[in-house]
N, CA, C and O atoms as a GROMACS GRO file, in nm:
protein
  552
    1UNK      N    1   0.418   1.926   0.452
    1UNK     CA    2   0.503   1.809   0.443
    1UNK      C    3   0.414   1.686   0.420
    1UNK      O    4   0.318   1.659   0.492
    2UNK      N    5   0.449   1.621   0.327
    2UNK     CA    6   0.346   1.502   0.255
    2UNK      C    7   0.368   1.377   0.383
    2UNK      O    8   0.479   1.348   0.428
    3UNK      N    9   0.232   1.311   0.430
    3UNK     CA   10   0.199   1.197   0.542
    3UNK      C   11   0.308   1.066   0.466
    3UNK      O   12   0.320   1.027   0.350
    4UNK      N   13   0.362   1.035   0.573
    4UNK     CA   14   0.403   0.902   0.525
    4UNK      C   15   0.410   0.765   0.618
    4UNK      O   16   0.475   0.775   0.722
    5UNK      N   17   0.359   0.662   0.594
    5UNK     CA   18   0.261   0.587   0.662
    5UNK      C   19   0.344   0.465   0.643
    5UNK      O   20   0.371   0.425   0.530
    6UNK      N   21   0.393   0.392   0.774
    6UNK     CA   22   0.436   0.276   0.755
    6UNK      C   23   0.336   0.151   0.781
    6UNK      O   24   0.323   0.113   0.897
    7UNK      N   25   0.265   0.085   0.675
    7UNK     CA   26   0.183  -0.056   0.705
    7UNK      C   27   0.238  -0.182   0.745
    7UNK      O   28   0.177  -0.257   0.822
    8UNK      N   29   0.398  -0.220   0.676
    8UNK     CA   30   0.463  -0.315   0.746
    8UNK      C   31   0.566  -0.249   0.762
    8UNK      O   32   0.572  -0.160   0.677
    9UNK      N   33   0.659  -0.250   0.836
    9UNK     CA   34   0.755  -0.216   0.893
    9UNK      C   35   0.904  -0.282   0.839
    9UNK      O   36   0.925  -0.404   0.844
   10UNK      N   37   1.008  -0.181   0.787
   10UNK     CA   38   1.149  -0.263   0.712
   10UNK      C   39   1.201  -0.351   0.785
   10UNK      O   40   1.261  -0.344   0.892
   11UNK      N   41   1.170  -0.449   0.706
   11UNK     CA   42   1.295  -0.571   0.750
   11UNK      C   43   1.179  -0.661   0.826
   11UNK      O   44   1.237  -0.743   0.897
   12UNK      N   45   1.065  -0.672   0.834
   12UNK     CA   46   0.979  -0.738   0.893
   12UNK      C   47   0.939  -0.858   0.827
   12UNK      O   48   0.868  -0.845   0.727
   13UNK      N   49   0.971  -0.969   0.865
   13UNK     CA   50   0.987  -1.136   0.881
   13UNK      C   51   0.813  -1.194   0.870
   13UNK      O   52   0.736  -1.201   0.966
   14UNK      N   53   0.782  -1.226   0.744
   14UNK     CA   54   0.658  -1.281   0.738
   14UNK      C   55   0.651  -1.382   0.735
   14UNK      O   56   0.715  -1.420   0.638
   15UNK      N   57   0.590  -1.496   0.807
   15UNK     CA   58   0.606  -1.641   0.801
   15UNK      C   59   0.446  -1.650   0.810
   15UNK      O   60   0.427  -1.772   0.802
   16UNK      N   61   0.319  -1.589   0.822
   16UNK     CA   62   0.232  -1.654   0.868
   16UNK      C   63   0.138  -1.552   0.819
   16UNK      O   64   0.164  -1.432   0.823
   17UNK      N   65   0.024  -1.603   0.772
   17UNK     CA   66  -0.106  -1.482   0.694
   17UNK      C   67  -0.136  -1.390   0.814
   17UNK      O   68  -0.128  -1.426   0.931
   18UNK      N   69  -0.171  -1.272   0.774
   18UNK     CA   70  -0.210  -1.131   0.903
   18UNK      C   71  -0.230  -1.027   0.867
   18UNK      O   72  -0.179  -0.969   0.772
   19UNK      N   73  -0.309  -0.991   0.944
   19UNK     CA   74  -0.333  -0.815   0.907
   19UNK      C   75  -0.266  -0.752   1.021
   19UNK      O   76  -0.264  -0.778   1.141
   20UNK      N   77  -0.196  -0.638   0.928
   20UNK     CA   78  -0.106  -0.543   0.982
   20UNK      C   79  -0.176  -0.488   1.108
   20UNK      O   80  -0.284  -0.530   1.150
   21UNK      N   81  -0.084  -0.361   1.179
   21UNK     CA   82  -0.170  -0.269   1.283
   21UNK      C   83  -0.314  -0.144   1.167
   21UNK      O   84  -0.324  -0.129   1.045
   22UNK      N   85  -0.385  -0.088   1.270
   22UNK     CA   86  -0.468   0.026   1.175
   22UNK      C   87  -0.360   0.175   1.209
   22UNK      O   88  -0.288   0.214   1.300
   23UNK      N   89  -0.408   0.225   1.059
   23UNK     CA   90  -0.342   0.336   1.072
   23UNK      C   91  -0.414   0.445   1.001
   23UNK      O   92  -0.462   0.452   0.888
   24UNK      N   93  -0.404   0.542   1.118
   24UNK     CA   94  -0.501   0.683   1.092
   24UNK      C   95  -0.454   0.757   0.976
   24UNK      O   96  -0.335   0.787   0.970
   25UNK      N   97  -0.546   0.796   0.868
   25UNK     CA   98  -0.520   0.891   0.788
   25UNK      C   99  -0.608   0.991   0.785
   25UNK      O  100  -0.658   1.021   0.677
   26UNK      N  101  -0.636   1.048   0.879
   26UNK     CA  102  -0.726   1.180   0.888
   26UNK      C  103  -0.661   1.341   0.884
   26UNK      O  104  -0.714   1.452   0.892
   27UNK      N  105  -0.508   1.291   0.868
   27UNK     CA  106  -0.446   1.424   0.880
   27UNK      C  107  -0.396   1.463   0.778
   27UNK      O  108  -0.341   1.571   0.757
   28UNK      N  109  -0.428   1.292   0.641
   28UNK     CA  110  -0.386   1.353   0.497
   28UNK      C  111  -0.478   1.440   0.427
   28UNK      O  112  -0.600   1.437   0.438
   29UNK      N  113  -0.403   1.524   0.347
   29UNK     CA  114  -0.476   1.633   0.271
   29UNK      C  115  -0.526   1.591   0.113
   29UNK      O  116  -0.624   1.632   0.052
   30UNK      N  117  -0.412   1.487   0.067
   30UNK     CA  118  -0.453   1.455  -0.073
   30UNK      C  119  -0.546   1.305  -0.067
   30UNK      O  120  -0.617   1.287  -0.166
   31UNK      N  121  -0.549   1.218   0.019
   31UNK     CA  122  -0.565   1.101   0.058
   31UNK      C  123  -0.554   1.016  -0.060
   31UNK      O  124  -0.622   0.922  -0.102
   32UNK      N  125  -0.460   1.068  -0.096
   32UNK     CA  126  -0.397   0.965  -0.237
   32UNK      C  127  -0.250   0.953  -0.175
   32UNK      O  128  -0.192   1.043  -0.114
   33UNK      N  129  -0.189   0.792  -0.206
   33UNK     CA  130  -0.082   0.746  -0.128
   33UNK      C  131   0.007   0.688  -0.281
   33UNK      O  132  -0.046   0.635  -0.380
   34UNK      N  133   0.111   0.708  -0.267
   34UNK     CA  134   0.226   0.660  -0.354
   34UNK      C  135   0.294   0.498  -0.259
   34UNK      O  136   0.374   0.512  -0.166
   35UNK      N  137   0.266   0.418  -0.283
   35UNK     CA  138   0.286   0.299  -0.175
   35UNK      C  139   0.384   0.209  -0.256
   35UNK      O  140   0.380   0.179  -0.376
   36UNK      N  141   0.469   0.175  -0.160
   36UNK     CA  142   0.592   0.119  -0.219
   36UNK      C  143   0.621  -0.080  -0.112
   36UNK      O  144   0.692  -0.096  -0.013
   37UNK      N  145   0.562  -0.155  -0.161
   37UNK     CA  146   0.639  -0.307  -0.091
   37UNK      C  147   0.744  -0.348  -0.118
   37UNK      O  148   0.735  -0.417  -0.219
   38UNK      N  149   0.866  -0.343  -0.073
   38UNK     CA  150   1.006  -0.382  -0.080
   38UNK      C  151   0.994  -0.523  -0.016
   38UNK      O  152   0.928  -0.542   0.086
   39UNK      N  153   1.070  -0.634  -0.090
   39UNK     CA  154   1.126  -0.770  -0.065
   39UNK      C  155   1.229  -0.801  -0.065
   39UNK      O  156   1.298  -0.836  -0.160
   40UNK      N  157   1.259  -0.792   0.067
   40UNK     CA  158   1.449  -0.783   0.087
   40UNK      C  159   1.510  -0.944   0.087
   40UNK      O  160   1.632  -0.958   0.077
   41UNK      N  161   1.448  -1.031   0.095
   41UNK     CA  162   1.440  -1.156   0.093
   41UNK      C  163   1.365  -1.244   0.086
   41UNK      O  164   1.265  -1.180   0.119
   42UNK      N  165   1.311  -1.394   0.062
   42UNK     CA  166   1.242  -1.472   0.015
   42UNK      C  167   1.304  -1.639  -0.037
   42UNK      O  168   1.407  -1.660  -0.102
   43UNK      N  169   1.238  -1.708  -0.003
   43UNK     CA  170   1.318  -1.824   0.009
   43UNK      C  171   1.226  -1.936  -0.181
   43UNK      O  172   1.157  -1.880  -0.266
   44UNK      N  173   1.242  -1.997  -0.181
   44UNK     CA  174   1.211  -2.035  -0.387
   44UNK      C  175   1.074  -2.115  -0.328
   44UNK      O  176   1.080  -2.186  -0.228
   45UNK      N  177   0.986  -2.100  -0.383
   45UNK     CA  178   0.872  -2.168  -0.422
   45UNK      C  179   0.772  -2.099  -0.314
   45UNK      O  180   0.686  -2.172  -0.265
   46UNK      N  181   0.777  -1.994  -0.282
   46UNK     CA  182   0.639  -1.911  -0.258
   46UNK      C  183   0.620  -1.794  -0.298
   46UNK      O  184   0.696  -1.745  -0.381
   47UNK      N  185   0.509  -1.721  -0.246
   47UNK     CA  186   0.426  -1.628  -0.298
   47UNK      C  187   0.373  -1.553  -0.140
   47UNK      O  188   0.353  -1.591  -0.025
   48UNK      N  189   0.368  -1.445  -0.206
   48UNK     CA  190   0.336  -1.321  -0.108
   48UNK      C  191   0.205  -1.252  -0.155
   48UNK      O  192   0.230  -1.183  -0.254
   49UNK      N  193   0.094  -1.248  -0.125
   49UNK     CA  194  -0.007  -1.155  -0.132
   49UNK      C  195  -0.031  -1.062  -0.087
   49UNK      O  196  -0.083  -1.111   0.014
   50UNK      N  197  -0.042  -0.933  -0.068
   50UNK     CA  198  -0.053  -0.806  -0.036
   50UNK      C  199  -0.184  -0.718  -0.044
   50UNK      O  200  -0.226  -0.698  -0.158
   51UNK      N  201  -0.250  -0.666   0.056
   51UNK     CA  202  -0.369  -0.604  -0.018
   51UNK      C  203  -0.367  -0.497   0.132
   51UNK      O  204  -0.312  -0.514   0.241
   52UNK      N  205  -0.448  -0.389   0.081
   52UNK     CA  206  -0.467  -0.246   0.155
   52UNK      C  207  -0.585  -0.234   0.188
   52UNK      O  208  -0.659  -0.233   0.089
   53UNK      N  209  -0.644  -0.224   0.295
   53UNK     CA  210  -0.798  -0.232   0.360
   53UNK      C  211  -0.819  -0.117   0.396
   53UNK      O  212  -0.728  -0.042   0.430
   54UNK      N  213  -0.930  -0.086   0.394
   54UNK     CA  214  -0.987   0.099   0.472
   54UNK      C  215  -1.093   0.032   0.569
   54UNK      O  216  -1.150  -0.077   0.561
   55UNK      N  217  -1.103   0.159   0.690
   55UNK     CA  218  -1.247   0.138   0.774
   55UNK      C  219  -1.264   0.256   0.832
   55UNK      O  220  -1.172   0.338   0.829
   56UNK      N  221  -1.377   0.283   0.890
   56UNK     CA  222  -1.416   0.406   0.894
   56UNK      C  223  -1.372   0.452   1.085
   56UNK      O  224  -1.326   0.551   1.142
   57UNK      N  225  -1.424   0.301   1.131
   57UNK     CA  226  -1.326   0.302   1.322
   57UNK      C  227  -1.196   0.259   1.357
   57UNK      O  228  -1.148   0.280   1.468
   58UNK      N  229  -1.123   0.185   1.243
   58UNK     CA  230  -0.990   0.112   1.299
   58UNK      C  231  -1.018  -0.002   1.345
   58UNK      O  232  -0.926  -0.064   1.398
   59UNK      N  233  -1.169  -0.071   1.337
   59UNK     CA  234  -1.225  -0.204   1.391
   59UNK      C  235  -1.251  -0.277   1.266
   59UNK      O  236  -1.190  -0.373   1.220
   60UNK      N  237  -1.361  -0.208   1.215
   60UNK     CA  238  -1.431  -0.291   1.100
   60UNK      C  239  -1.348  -0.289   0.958
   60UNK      O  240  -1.348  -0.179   0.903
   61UNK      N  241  -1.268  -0.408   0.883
   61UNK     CA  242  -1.191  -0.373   0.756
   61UNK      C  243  -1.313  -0.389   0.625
   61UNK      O  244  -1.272  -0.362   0.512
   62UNK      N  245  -1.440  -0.426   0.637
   62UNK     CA  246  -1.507  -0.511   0.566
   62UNK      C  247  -1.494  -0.617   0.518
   62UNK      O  248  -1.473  -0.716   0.589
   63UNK      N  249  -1.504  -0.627   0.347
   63UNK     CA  250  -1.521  -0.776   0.294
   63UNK      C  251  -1.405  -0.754   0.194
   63UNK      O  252  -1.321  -0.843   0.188
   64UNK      N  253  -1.389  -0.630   0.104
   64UNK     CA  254  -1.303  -0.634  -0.009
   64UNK      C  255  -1.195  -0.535   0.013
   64UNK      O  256  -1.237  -0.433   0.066
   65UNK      N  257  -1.005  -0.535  -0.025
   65UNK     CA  258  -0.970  -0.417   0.005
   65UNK      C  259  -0.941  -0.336  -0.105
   65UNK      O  260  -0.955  -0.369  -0.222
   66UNK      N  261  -0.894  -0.207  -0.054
   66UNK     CA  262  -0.880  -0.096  -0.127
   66UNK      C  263  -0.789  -0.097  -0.256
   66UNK      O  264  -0.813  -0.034  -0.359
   67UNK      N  265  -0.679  -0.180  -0.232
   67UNK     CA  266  -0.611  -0.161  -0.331
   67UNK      C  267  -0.519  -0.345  -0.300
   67UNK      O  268  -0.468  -0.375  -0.192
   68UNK      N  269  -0.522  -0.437  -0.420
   68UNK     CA  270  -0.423  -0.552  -0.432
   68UNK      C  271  -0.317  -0.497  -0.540
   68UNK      O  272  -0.316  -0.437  -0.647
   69UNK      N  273  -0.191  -0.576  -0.411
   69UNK     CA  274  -0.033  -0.552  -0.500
   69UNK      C  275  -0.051  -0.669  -0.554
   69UNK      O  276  -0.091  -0.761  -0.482
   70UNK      N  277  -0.023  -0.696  -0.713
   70UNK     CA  278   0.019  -0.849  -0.746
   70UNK      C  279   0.105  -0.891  -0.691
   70UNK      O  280   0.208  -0.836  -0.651
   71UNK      N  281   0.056  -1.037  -0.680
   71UNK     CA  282   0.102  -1.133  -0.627
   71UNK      C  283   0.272  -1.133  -0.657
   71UNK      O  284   0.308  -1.124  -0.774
   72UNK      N  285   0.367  -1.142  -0.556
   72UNK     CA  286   0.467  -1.162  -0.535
   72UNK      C  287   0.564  -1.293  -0.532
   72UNK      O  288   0.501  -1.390  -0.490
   73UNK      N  289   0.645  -1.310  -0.552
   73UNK     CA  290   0.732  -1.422  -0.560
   73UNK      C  291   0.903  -1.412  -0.548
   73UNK      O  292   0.966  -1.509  -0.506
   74UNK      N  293   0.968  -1.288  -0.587
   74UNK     CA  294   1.100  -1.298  -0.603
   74UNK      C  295   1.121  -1.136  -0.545
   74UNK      O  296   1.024  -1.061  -0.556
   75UNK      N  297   1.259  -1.078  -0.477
   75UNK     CA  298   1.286  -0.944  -0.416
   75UNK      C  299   1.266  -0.847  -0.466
   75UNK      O  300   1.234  -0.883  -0.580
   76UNK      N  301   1.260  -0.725  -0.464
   76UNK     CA  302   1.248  -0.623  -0.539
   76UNK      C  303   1.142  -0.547  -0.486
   76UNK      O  304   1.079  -0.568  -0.382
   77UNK      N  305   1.126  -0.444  -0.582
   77UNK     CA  306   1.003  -0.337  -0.481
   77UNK      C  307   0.876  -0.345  -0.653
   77UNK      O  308   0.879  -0.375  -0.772
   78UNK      N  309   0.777  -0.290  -0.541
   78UNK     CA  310   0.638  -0.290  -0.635
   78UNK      C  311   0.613  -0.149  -0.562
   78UNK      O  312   0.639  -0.122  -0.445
   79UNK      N  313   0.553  -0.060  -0.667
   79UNK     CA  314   0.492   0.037  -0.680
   79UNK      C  315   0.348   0.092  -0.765
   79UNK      O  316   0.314   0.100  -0.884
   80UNK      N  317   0.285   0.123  -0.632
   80UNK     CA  318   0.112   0.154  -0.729
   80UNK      C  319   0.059   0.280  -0.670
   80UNK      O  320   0.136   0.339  -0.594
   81UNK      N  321  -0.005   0.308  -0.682
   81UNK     CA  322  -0.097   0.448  -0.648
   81UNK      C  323  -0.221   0.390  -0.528
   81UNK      O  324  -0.260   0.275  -0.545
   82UNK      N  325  -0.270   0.456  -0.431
   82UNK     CA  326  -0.408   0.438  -0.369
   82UNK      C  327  -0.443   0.576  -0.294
   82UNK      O  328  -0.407   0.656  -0.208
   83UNK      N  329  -0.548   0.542  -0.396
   83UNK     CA  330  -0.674   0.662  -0.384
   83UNK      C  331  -0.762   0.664  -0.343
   83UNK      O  332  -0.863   0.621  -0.399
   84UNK      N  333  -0.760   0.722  -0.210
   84UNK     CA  334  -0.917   0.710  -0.132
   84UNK      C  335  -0.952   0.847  -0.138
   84UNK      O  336  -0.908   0.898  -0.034
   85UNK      N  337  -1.010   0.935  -0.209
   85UNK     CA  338  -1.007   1.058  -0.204
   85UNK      C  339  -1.167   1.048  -0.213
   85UNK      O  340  -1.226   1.116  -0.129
   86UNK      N  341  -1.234   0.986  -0.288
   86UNK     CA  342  -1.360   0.970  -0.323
   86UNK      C  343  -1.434   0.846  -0.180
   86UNK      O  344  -1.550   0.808  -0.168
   87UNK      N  345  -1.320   0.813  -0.097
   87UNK     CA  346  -1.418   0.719   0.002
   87UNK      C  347  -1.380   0.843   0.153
   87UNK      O  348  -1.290   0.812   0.231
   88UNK      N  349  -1.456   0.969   0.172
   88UNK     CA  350  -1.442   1.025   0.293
   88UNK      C  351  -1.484   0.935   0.406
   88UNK      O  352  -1.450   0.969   0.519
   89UNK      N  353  -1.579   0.786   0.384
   89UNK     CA  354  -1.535   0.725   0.542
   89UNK      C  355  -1.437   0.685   0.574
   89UNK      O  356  -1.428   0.655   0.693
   90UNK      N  357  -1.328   0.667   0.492
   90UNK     CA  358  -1.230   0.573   0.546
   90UNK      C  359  -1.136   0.659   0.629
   90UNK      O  360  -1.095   0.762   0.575
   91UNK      N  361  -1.102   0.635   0.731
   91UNK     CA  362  -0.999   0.705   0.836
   91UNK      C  363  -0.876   0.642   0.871
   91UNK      O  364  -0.770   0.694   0.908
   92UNK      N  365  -0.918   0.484   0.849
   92UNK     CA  366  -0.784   0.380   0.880
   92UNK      C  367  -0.756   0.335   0.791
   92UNK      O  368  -0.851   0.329   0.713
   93UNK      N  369  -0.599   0.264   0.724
   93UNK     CA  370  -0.564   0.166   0.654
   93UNK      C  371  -0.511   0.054   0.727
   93UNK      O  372  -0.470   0.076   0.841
   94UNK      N  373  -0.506  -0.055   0.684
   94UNK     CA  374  -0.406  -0.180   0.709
   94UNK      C  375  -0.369  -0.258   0.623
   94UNK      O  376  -0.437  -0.263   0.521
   95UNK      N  377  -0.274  -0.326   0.632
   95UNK     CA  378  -0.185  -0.393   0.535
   95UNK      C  379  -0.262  -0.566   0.562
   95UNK      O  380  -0.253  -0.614   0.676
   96UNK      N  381  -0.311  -0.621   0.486
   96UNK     CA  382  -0.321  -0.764   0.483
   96UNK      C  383  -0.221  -0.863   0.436
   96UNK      O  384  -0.218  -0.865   0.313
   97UNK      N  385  -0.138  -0.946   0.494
   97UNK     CA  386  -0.051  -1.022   0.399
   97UNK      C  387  -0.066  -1.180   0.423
   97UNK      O  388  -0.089  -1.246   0.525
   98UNK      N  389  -0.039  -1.221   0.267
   98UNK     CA  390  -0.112  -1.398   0.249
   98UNK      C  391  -0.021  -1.459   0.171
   98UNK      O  392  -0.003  -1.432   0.052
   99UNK      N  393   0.085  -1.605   0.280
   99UNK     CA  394   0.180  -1.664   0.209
   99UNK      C  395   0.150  -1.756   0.187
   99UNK      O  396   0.082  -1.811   0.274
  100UNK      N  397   0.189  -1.858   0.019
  100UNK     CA  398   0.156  -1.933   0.006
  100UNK      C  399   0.337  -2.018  -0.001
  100UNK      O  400   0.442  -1.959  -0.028
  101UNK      N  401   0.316  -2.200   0.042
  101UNK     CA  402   0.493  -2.254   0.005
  101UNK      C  403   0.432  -2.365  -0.038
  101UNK      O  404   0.336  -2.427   0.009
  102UNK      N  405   0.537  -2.395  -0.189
  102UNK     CA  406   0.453  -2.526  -0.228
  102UNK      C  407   0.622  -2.629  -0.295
  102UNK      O  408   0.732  -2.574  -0.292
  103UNK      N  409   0.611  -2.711  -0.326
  103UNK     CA  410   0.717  -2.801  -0.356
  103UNK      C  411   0.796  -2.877  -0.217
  103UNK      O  412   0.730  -2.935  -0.132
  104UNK      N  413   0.937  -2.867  -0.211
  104UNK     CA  414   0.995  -2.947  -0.114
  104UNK      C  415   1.045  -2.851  -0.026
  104UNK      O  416   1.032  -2.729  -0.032
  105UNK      N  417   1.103  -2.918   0.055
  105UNK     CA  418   1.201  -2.816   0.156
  105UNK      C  419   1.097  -2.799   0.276
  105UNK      O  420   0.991  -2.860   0.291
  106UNK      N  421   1.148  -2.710   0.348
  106UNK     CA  422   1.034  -2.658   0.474
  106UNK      C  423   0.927  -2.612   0.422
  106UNK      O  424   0.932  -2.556   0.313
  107UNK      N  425   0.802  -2.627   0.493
  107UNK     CA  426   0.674  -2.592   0.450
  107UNK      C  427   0.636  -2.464   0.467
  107UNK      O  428   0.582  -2.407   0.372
  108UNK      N  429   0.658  -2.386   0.603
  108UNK     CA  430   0.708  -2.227   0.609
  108UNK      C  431   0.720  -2.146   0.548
  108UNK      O  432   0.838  -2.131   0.518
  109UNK      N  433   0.653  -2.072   0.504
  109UNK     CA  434   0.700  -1.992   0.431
  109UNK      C  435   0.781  -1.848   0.474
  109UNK      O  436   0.758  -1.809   0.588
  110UNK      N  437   0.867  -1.771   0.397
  110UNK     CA  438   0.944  -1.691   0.485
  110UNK      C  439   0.940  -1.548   0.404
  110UNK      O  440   1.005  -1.563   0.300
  111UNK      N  441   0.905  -1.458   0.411
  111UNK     CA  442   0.957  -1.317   0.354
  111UNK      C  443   1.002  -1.199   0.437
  111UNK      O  444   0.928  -1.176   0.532
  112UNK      N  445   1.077  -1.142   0.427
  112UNK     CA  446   1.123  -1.024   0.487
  112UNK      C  447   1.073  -0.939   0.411
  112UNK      O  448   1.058  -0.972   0.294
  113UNK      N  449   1.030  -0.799   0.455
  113UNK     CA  450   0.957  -0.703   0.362
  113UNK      C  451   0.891  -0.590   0.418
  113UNK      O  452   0.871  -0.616   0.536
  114UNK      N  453   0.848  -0.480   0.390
  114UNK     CA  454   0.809  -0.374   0.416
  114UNK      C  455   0.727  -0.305   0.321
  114UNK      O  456   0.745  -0.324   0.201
  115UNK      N  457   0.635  -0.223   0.367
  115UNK     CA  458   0.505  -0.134   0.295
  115UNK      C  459   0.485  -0.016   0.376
  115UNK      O  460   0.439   0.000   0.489
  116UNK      N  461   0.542   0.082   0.269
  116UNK     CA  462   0.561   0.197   0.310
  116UNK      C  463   0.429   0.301   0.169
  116UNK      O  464   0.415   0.276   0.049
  117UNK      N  465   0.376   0.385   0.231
  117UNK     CA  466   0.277   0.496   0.159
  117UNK      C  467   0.341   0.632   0.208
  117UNK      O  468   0.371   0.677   0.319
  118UNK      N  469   0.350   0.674   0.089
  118UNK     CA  470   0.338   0.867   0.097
  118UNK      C  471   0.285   0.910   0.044
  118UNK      O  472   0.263   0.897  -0.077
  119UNK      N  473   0.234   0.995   0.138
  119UNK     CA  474   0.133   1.072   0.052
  119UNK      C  475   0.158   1.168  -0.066
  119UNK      O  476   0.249   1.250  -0.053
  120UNK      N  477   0.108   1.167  -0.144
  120UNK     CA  478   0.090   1.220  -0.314
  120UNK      C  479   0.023   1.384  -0.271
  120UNK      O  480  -0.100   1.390  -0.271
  121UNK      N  481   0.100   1.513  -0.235
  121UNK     CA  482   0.080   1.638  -0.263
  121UNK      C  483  -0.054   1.629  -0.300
  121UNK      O  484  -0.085   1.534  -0.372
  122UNK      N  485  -0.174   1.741  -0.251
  122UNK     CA  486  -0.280   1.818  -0.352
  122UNK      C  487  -0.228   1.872  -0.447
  122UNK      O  488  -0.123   1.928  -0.415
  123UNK      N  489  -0.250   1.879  -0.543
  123UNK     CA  490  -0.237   1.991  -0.698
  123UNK      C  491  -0.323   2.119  -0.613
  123UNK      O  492  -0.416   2.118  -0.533
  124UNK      N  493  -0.232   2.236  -0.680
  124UNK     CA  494  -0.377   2.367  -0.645
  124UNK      C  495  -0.391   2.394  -0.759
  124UNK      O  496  -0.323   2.399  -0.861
  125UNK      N  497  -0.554   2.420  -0.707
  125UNK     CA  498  -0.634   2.444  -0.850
  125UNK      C  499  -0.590   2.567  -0.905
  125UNK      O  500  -0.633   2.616  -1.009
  126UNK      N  501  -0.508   2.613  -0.836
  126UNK     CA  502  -0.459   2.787  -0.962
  126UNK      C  503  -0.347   2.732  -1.024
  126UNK      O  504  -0.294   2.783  -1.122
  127UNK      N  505  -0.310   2.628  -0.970
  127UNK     CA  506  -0.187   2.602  -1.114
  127UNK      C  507  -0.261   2.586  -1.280
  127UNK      O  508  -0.363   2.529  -1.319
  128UNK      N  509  -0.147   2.672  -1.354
  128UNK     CA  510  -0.227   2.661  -1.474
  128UNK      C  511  -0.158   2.526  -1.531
  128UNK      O  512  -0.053   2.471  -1.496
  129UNK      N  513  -0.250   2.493  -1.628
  129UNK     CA  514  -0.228   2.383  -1.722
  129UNK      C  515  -0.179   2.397  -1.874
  129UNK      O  516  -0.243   2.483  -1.934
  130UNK      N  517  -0.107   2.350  -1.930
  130UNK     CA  518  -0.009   2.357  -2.018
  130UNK      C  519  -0.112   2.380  -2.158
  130UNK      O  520  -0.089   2.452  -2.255
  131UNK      N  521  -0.197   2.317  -2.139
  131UNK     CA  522  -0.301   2.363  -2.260
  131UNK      C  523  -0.411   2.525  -2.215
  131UNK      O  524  -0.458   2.603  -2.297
  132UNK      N  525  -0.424   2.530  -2.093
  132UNK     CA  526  -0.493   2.666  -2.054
  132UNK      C  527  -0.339   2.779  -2.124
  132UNK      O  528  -0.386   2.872  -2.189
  133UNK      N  529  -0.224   2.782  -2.123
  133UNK     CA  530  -0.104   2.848  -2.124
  133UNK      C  531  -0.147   2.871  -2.260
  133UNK      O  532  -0.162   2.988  -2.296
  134UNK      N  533  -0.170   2.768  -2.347
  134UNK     CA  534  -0.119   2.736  -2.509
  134UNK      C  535  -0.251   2.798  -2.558
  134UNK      O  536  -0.244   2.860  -2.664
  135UNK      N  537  -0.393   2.789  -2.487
  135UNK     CA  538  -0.466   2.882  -2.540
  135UNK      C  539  -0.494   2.999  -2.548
  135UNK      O  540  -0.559   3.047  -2.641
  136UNK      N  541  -0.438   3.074  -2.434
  136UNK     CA  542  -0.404   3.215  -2.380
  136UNK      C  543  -0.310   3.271  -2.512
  136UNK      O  544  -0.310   3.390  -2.543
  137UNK      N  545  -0.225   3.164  -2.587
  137UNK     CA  546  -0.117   3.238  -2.674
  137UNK      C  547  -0.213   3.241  -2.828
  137UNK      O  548  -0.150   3.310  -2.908
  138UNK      N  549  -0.290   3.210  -2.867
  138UNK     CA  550  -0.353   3.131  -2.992
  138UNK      C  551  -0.464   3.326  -3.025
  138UNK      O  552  -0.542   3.337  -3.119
   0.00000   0.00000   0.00000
């Protein structure tokens, strides 16, 4: 059954820059994540930044993260791929999020929203491939 990893939580009220809780991925098998940010609401003249951090204790995030969602502004969902398959230190993820409010009105900025990852199946290597099939016939 493919890991599925909540970084922000549905329906969760962002008013203020933060990094999410850490969350263990040592029990995924593909450590490739199908990650989905839903924006269930949002108020006119800001922006939402999004980015995915790895660490190897659940302490240290470093300096750069793993994967940035573009920059956000209006509801809807964003979908990207993250692949840590090639970084075996990383054990934790966390969600970083960065609001910007500019023009009139309250200075606050406000989003409701959620970041959800599932994990992306291993392929097995005995599945054949559609060109291994097509040369077998030739």
């Amino acid at each position: 059954m493919p890991l599925e990893l909540i970084l922000i939580p549905e329906n969760t009220i962002l008013e203020s820059n933060r990094d999410g809780s850490p969350v263990e991925i040592s029990e995924s098998a593909s450590r490739t994540f199908f990650c989905v940010l839903t924006i269930a609401e949002q108020i006119e003249q800001e922006s939402l930044d999004v980015s995915i951090w790895g660490s190897a204790d659940g302490q240290n995030f470093g300096k750069r993260p793993l994967l940035k969602i573009p920059q956000q502004f209006y509801c809807g969902a964003t979908k990207m791929i993250l692949d840590v398959s090639l970084r075996p230190e990383v054990k934790f993820l966390r969600a970083r999020w960065e609001l910007n409010r500019w023009g009139r009105g309250t200075p606050t900025p406000r989003f409701v929203a959620a970041l959800q990852l599932e994990e992306i199946p291993p392929m097995s290597r005995d599945t054949t491939t559609k060109r291994a099939v097509l040369a077998s016939k030739s």
